[in-house]
N, C-alpha and C positions, 0 to 999 in steps of 0.2 A: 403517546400518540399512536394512532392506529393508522396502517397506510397499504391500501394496496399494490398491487402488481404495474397496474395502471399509473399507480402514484410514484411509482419509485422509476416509473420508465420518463412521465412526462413531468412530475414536480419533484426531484429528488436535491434540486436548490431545497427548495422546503423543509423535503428532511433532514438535511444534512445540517440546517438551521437547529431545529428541533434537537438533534445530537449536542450538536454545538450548546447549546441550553443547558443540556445534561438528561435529556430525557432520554428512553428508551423506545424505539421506536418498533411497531408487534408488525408484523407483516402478515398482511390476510391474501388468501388464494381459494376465489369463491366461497367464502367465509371460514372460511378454517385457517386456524392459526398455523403457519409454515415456518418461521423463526421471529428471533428477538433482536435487534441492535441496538446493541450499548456506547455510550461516549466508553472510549481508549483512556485507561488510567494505568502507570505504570503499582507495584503494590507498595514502593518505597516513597511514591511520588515524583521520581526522576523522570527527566525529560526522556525521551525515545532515541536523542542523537546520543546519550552515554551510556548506550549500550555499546557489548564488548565488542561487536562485529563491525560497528564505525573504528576507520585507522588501522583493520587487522593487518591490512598490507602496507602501511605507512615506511618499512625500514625495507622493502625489497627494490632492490636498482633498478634491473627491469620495468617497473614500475612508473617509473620518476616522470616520465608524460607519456599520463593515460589515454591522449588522442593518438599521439603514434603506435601505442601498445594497441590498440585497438584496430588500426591501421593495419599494421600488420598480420593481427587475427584474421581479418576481413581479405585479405589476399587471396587469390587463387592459388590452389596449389599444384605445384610444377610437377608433372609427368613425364620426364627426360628419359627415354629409355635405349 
């Protein structure tokens, strides 16, 4: 599939169709080719969530609720001087 600049701002449902499919979608910019998009395939066929980086933090305490660790980040911080 070929799809412009135009195509990818106001029909990109469409292509992302077209991926989904398996095709590869050429992207033109006033007729010239600018890149290619391909469907996502891992090379062993593994899903994407068994990679090593899903769970890295699974065993840190700190960790154990991600909305308060977050919380916390998100704090201001205190200038007591």
């Amino acid at each position: 599939m070929k799809a412009t600049v135009l195509d990818l701002r106001y029909r990109m449902k469409d292509v992302l169709r077209a991926i989904e499919r398996g095709e590869s979608v050429t992207v033109l910019h006033r007729g010239a080719v600018k890149a290619r998009i391909s469907p996502f395939t891992k090379p062993d066929g593994a899903k994407p969530s068994s990679d090593k980086v899903f769970g890295m933090w699974r065993d840190r305490k700190d960790v154990s609720d991600p909305a308060e660790y977050v919380r916390e980040l998100r704090k201001p911080r205190r200038h007591d001087v």
